[in-house]
TORRONU-907803 format. One record per residue: residue in one letter; x, y, z of N, C-alpha, C, O in turn. Coordinates in steps of 0.02 Angstrom, whole numbers, padded with zeros to 5 digits, always signed. Layout:
BEGIN
AXYZXYZXYZXYZ
...
***
This chain:
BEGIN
X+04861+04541+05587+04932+04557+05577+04975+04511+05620+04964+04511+05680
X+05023+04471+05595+05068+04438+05622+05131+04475+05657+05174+04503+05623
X+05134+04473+05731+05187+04503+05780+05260+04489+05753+05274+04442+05716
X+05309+04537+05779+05347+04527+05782+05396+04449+05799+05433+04408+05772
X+05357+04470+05876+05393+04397+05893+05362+04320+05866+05395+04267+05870
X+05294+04325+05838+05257+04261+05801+05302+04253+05741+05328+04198+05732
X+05321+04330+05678+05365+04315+05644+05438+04269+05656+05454+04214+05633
X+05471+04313+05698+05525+04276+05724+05521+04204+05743+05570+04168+05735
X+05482+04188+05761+05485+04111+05782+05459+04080+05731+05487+04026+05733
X+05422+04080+05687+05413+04058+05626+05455+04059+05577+05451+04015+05534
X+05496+04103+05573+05571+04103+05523+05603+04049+05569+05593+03994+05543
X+05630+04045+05612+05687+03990+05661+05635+03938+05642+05665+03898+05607
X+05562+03917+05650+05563+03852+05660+05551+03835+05581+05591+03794+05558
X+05522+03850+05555+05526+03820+05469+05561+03853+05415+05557+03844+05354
X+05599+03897+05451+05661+03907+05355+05727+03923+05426+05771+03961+05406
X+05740+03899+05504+05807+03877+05504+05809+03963+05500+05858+03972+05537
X+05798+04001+05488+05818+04080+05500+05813+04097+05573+05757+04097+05600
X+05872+04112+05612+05889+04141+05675+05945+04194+05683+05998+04196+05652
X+05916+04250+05744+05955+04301+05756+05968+04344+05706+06023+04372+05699
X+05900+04353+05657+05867+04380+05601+05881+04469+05619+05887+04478+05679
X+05885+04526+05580+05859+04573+05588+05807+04579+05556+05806+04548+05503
X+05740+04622+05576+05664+04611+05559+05644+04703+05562+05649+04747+05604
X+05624+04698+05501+05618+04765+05484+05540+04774+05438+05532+04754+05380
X+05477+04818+05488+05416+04809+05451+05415+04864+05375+05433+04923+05367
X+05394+04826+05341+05374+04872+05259+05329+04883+05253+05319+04940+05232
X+05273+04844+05264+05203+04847+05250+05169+04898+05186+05112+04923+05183
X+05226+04902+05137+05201+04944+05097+05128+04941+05043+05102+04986+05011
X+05108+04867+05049+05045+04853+04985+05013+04858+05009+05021+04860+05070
X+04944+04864+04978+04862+04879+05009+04828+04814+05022+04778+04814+05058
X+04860+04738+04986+04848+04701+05005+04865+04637+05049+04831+04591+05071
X+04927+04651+05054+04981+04601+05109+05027+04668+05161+05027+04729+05160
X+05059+04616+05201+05093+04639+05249+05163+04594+05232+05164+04533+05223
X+05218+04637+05231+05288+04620+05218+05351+04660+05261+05355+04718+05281
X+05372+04634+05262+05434+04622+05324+05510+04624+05296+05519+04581+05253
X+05561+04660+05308+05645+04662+05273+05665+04619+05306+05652+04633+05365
X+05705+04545+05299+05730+04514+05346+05810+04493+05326+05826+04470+05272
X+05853+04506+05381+05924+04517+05366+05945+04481+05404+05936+04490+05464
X+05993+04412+05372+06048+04356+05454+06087+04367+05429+06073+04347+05372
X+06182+04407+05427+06207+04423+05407+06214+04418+05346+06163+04440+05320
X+06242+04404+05317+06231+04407+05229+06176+04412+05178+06169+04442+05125
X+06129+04362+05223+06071+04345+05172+06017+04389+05179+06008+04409+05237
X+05979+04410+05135+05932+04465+05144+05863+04420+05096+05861+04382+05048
X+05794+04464+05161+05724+04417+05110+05681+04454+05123+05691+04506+05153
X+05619+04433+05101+05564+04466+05114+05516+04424+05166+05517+04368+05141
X+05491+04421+05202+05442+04388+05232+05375+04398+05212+05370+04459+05214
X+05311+04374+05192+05256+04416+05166+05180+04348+05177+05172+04287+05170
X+05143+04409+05197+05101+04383+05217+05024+04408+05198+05014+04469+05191
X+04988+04375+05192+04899+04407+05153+04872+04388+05199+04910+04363+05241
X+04786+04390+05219+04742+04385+05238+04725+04315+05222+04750+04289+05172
X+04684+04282+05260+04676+04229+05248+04619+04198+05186+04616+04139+05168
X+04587+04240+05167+04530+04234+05093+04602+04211+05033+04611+04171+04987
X+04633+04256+05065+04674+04255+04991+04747+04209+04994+04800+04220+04965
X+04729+04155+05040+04781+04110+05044+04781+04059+04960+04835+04036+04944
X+04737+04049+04925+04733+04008+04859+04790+04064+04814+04846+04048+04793
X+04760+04128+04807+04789+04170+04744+04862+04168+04773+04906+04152+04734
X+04880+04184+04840+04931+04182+04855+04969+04140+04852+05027+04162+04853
X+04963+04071+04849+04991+04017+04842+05001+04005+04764+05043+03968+04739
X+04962+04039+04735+04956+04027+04654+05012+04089+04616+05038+04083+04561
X+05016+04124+04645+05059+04199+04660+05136+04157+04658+05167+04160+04605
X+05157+04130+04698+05219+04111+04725+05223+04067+04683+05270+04084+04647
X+05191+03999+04656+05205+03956+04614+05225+03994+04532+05279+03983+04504
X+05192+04022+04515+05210+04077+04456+05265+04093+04468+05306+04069+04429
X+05296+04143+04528+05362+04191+04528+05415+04114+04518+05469+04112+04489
X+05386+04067+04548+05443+04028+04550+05479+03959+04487+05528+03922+04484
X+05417+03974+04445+05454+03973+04356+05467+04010+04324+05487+03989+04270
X+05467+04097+04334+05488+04144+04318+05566+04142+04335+05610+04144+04291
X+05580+04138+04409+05644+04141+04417+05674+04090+04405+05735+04092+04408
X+05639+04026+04387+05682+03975+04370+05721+04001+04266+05770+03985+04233
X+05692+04021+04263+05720+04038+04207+05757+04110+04196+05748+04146+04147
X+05798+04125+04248+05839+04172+04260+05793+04236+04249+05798+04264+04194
X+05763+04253+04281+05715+04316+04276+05716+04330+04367+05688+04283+04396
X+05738+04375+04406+05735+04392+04470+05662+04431+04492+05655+04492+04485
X+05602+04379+04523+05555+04383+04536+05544+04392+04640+05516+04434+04675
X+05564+04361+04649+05565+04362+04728+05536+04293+04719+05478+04284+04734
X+05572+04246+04695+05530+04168+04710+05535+04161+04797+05570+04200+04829
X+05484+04091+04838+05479+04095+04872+05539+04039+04916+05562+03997+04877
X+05556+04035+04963+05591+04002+04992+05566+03917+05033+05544+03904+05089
X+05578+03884+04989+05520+03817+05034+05551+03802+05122+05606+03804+05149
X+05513+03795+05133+05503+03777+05225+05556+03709+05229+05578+03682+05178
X+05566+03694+05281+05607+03625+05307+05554+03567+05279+05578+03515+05257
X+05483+03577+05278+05452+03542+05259+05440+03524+05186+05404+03481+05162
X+05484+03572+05153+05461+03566+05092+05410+03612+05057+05402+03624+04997
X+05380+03632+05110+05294+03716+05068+05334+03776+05048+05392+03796+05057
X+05293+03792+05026+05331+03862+05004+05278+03903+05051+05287+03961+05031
X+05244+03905+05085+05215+03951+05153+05215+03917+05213+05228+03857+05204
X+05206+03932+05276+05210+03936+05329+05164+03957+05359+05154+04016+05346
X+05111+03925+05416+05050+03952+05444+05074+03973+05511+05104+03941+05554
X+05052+04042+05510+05057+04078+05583+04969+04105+05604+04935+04151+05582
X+04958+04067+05643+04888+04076+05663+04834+04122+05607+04813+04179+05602
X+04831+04066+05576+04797+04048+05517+04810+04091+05468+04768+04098+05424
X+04866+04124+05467+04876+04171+05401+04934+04135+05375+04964+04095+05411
X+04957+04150+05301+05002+04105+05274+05053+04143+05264+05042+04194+05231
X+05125+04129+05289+05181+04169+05270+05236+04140+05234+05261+04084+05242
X+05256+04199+05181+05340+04172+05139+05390+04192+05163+05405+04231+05208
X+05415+04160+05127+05493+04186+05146+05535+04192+05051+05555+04154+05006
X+05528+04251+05062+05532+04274+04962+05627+04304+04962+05657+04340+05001
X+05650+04264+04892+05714+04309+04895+05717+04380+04887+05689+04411+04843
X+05755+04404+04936+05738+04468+04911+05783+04516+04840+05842+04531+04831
X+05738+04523+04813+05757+04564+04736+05812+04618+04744+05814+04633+04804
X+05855+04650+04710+05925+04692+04720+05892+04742+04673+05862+04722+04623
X+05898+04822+04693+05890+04873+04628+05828+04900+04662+05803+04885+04717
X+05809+04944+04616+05786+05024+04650+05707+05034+04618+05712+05018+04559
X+05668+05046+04626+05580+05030+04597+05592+05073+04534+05625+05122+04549
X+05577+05070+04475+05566+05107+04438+05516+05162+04435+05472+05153+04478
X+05505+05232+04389+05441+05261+04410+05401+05272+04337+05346+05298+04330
X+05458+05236+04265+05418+05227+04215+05412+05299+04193+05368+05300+04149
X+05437+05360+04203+05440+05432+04192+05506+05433+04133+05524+05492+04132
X+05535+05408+04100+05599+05415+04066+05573+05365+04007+05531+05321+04015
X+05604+05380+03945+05597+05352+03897+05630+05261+03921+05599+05209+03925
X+05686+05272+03929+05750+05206+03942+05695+05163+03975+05672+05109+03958
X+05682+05201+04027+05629+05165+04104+05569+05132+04085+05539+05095+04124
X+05541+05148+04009+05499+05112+03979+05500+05066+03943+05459+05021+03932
X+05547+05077+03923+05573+05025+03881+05600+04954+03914+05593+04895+03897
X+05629+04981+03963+05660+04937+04010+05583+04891+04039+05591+04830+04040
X+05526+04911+04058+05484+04895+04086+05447+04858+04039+05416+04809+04060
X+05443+04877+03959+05405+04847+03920+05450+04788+03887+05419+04743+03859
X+05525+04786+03889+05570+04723+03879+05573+04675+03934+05600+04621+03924
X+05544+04690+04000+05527+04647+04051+05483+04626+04055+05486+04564+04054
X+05419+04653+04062+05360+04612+04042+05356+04561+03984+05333+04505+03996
X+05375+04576+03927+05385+04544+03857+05422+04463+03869+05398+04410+03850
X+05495+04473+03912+05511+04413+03928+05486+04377+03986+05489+04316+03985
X+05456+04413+04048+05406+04359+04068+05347+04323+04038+05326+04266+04045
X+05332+04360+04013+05277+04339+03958+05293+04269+03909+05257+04219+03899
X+05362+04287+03886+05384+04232+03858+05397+04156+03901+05393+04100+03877
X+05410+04172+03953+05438+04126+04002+05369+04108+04010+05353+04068+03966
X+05334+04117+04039+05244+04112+04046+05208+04074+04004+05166+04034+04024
X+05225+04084+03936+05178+04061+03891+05145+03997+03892+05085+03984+03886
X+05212+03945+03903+05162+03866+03890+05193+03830+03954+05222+03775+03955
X+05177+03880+04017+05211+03849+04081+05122+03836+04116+05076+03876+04107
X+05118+03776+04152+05070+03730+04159+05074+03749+04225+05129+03748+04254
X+05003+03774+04262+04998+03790+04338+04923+03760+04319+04879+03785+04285
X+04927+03688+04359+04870+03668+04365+04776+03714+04403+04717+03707+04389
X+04808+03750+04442+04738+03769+04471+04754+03852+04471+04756+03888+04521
X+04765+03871+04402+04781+03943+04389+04683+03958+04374+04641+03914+04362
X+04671+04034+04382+04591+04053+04370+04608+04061+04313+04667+04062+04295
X+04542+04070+04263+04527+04114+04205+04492+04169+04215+04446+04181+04254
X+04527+04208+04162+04495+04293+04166+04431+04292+04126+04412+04269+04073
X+04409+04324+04168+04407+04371+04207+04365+04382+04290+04315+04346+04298
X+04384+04426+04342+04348+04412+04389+04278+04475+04416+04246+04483+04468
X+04280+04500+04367+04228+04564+04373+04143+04534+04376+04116+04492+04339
X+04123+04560+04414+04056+04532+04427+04022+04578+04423+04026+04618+04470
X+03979+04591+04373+03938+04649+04358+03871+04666+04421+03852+04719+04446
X+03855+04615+04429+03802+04601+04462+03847+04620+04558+03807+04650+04593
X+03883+04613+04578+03909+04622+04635+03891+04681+04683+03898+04742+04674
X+03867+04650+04733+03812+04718+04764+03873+04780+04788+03847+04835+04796
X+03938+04779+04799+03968+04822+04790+03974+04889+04760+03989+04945+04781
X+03953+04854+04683+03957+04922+04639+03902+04988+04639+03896+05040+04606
X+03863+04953+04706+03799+05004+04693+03839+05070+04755+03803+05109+04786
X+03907+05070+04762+03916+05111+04809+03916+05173+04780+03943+05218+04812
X+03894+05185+04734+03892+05249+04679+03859+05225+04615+03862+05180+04573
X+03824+05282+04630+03742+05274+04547+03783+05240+04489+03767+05193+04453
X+03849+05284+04489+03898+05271+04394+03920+05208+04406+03929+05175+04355
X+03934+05175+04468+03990+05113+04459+03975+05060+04409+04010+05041+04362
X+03895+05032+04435+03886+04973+04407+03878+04990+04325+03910+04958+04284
X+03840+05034+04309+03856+05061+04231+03913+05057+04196+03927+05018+04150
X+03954+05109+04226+04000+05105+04192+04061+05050+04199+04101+05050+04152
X+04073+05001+04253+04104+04940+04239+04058+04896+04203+04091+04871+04158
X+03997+04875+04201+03966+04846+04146+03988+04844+04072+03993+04795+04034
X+04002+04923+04059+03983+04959+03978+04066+04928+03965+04093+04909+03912
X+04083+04929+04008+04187+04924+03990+04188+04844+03997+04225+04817+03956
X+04148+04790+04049+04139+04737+04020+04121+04716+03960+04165+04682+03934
X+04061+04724+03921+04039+04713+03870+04084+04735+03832+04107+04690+03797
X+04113+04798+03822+04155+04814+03779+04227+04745+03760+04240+04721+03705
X+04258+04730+03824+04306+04691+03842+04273+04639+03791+04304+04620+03741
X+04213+04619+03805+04183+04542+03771+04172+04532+03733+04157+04476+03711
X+04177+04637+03680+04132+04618+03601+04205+04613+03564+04211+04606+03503
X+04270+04620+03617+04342+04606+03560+04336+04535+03555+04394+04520+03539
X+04300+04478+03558+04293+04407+03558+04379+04384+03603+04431+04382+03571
X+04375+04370+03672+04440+04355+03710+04458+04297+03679+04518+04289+03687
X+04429+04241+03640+04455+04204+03638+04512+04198+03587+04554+04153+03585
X+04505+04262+03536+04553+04276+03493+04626+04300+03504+04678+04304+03470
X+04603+04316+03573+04667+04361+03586+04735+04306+03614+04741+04250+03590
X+04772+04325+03654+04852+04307+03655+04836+04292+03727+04823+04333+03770
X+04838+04227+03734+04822+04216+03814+04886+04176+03853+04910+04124+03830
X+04912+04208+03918+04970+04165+03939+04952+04181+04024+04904+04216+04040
X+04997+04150+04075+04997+04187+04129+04995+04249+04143+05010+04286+04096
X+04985+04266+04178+04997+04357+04195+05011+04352+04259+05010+04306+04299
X+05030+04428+04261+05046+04462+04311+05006+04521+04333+05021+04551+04385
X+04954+04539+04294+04917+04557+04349+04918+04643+04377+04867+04676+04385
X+04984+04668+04389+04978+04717+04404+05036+04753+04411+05060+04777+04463
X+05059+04756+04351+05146+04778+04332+05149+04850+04338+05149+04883+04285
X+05154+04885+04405+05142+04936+04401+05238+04966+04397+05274+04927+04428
X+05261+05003+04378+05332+05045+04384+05383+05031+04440+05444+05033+04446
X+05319+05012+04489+05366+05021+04555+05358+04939+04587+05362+04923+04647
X+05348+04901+04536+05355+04817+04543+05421+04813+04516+05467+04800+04555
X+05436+04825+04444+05502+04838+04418+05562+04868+04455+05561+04928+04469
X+05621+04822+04474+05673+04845+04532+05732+04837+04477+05747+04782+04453
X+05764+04896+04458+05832+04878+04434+05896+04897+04451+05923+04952+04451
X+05912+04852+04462+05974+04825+04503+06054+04895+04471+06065+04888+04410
X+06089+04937+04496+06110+04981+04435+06191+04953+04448+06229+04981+04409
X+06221+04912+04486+06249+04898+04469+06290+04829+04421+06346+04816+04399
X+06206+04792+04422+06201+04745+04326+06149+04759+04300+06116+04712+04278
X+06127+04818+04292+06094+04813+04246+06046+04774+04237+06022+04781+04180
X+06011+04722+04279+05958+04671+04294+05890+04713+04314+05886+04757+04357
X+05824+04684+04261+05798+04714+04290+05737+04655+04330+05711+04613+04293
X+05722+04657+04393+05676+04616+04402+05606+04630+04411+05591+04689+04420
X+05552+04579+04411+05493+04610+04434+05461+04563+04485+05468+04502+04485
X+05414+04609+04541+05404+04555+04597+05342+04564+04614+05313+04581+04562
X+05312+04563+04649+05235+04574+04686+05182+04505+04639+05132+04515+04604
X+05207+04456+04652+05160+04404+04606+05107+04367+04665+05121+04331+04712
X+05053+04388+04645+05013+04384+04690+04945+04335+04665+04893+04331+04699
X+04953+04306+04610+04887+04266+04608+04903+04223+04530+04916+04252+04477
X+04899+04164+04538+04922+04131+04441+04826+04143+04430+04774+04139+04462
X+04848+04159+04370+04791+04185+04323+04810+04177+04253+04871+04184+04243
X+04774+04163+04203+04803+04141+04146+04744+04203+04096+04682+04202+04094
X+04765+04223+04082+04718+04299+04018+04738+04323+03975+04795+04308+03957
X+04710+04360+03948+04747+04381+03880+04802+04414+03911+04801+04431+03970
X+04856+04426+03867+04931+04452+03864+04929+04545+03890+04961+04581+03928
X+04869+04551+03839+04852+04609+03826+04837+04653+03893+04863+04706+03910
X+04792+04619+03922+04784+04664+04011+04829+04686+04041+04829+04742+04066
X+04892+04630+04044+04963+04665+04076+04995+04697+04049+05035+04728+04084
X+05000+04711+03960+05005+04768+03955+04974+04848+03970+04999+04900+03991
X+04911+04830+03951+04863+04892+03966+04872+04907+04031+04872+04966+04046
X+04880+04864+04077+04895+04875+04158+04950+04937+04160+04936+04993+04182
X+05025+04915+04128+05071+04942+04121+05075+05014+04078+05114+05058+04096
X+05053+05019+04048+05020+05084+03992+04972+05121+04052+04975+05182+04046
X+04945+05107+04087+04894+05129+04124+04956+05182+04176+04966+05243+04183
X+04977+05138+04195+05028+05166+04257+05061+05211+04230+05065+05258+04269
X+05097+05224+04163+05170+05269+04156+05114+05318+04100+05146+05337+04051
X+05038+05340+04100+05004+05385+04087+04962+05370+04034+04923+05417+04025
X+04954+05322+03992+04904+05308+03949+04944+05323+03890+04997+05355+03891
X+04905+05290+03820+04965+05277+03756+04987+05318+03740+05045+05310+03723
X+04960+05385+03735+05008+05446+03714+05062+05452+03732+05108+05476+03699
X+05065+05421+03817+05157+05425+03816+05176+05373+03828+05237+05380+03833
X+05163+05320+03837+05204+05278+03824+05218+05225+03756+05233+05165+03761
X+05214+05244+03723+05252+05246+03656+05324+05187+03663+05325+05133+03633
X+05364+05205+03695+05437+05187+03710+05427+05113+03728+05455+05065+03703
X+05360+05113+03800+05364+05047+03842+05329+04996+03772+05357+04947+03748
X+05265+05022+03751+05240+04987+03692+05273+04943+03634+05259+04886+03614
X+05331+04999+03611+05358+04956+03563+05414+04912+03589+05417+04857+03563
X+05458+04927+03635+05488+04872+03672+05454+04815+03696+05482+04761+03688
X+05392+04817+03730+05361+04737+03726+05363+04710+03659+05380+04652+03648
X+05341+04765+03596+05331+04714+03577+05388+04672+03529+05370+04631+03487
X+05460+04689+03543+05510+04670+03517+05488+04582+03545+05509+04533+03514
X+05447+04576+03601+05460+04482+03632+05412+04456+03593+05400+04396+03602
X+05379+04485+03549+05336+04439+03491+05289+04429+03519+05249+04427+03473
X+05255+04419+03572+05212+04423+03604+05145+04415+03588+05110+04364+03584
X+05134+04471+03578+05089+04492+03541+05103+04536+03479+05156+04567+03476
X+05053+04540+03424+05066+04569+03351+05052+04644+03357+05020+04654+03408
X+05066+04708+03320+05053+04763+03322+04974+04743+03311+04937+04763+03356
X+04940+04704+03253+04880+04709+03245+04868+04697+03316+04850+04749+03342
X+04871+04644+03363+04839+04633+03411+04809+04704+03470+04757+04714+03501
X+04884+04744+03458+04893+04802+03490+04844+04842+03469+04800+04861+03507
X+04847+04858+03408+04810+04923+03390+04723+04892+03392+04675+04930+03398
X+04719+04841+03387+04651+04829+03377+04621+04815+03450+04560+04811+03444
X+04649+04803+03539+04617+04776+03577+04652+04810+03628+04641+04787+03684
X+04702+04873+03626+04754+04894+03664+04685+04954+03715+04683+04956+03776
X+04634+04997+03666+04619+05042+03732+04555+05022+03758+04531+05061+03800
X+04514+04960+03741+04469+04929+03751+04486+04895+03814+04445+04896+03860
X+04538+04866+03821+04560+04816+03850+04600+04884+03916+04609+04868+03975
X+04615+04947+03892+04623+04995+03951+04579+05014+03992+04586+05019+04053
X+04516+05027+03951+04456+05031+03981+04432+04976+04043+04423+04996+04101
X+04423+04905+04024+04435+04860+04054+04466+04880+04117+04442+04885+04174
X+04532+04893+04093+04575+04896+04179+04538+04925+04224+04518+04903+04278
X+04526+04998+04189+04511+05056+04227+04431+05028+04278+04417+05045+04336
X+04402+04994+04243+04344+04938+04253+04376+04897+04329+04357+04896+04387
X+04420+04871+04300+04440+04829+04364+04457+04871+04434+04441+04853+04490
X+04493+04930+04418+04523+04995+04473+04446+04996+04505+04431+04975+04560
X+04406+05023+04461+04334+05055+04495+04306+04985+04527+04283+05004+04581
X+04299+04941+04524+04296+04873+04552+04310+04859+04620+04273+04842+04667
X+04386+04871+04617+04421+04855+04683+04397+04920+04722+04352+04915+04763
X+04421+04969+04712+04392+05026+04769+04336+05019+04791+04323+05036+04849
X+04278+04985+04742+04206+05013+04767+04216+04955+04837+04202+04965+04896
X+04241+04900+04807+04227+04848+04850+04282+04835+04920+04282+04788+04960
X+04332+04900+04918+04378+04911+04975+04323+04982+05019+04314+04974+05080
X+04299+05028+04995+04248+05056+05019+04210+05029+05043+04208+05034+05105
X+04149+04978+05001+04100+04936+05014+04113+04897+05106+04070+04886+05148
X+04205+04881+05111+04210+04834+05180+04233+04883+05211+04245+04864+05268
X+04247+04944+05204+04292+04999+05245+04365+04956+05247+04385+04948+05305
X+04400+04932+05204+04467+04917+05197+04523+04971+05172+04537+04997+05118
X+04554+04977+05259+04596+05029+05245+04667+05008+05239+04709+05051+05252
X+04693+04935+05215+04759+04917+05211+04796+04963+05153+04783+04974+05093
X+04854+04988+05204+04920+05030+05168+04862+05071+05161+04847+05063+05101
X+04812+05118+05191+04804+05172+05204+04792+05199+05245+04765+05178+05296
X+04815+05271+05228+04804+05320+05311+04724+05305+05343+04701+05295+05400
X+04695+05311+05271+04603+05332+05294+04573+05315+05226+04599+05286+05178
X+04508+05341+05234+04462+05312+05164+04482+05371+05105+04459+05366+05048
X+04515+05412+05120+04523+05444+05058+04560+05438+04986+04557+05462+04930
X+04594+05393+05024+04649+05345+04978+04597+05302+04922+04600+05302+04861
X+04553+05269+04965+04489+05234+04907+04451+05269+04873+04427+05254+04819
X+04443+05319+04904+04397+05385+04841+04422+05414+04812+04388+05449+04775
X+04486+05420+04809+04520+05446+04747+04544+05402+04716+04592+05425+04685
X+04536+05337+04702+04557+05292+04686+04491+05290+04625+04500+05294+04564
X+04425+05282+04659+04385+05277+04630+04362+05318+04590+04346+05304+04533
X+04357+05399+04625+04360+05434+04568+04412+05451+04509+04397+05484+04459
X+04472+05424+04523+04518+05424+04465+04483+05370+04404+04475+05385+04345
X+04469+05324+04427+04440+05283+04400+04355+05297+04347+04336+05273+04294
X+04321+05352+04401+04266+05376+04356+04294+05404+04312+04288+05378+04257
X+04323+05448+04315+04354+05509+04258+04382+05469+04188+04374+05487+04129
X+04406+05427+04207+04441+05363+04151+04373+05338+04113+04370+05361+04056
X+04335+05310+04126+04293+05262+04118+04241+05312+04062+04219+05296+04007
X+04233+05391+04108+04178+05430+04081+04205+05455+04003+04170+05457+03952
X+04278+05472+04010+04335+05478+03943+04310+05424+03898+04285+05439+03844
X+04315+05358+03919+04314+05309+03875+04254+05300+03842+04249+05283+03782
X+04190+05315+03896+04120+05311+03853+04114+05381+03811+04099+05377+03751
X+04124+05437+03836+04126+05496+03789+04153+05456+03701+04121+05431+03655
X+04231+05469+03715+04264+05449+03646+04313+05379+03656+04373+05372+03669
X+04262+05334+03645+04310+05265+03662+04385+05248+03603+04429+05206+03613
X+04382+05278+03567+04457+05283+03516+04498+05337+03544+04551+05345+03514
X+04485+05379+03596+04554+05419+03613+04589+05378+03684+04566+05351+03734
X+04646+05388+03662+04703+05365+03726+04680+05388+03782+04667+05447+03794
X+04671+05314+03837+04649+05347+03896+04713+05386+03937+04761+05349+03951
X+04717+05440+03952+04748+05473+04021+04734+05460+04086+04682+05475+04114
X+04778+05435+04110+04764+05441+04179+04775+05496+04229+04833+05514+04232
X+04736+05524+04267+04773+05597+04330+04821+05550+04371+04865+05581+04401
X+04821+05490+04378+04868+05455+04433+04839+05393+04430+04778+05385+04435
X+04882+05344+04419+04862+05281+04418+04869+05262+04499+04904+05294+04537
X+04822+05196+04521+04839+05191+04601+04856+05132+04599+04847+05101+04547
X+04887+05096+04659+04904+05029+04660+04867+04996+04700+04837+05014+04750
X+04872+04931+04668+04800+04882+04681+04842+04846+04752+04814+04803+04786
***
């Protein structure tokens, strides 16, 4: 974790920020972020672990052709030097604009819609934008000694892989993503009406389809979100066929990826943005309950009891 005062002197010497107010957030499970206020101007400061200095750098390059095309992402702020991060004993820090407007919670018809007409136009903005050292999807490793942290894991993320593989990906609608559009990434601003989205944390290029299902996942599975569904797909995006034919396969998947990350935040005892380990076992078992739904009757809409954030 980067100090207070290491922050502070790292804002003055490479982004020229002094006599800052510095206010900790630390709200994600995977970075550490900071409110930073010099009279007028307001930002984010944000910082990851050092494994994840590539995605993170690949993260920031994304938000920052998003917002070049008038979409309010939290692009990052380049250094005196020209980087868009900053090394503070060996961890890498931004300096992100900070976004205006209030998290969404995706509970309201409007609120879905709103969320599925935002995704749709990043998506658009995304499509044939060129990030040289973006990954391809997918990163699930069946074989990963992690998953043996419970008899069901490796099974059942397997069965939801294969599934993912027998929709043939290469058919599908592939652009950048985002990864993890959960309700409360979506900030809208209420006095324009802007809505932005932020937490871009890794360029990845995959089907279209995951960040929807991501998003469907969060505001309760297709039965209700209905509203967010057909508003994406006003951005053309993707086709209803695409939808109806790869939409709960590709949920399953997620739910695949959820049980993934927990086993393997269990697996290290990683308790970032949590109190204790209980936060990861209910994470994970939200995640069995999904998965066991999906192998029971893989054509019914998955439900979620609570989606968690990655």
């Amino acid at each position: 974790m980067i100090t207070e005062e290491r922050l502070r002197s790292c804002l003055a010497d490479a982004w020229g920020v002094t006599d800052a107010t510095v206010e900790p957030h630390h709200g994600g499970m995977n970075s550490a972020t900071w409110f930073v206020t010099a009279g007028e101007e307001r930002w984010v400061a944000k910082s990851v672990v050092p494994g994840s200095r590539r995605s993170f750098l690949g993260g920031l390059t994304v938000a920052g052709h998003v917002e070049a095309a008038g979409i309010s992402v939290g692009a990052p702020i380049a250094t005196r030097q020209g980087t868009i991060v900053a090394d503070v004993e060996g961890l890498p820090l931004a300096l992100l604009r900070r976004v205006d407007g209030d998290e969404l919670s995706g509970g309201t018809p409007d609120e879905q819609r709103l969320i599925g007409r935002t995704l749709g136009q990043v998506h658009k903005v995304l499509r044939d934008v060129p990030v040289g050292e973006a990954d391809q999807f997918h990163w699930v490793d069946v074989r990963a000694a992690h998953l043996a942290i419970r008899p069901w894991v490796r099974p059942a993320v397997a069965a939801a892989v294969a599934a993912y593989e027998a929709l043939d990906p290469s058919a599908l609608s592939w652009g950048l993503l985002h990864t993890d559009p959960a309700p409360g990434a979506f900030l809208l601003d209420g006095r324009t009406g802007v809505c932005g989205l932020i937490d871009w944390s890794v360029a990845i290029r995959g089907p279209l389809l995951y960040d929807l299902a991501s998003a469907v996942m969060y505001v309760g599975g297709p039965q209700r979100a209905n509203c967010l569904i057909e508003a994406y797909l006003t951005s053309r995006n993707l086709s209803h066929a695409e939808v109806e034919h790869g939409l709960l396969t590709m949920l399953r998947f997620r739910w695949a990826v959820q049980a993934d990350y927990f086993a393997r935040r269990m697996a290290t005892n990683n308790l970032t943005g949590l109190a204790g380990n209980e936060g990861n076992e209910q994470g994970l078992e939200d995640a069995r309950q999904q998965l066991s739904q999906a192998r029971s009757n893989p054509q019914s809409a998955i439900t979620p009891a609570e989606a968690r954030d990655e």
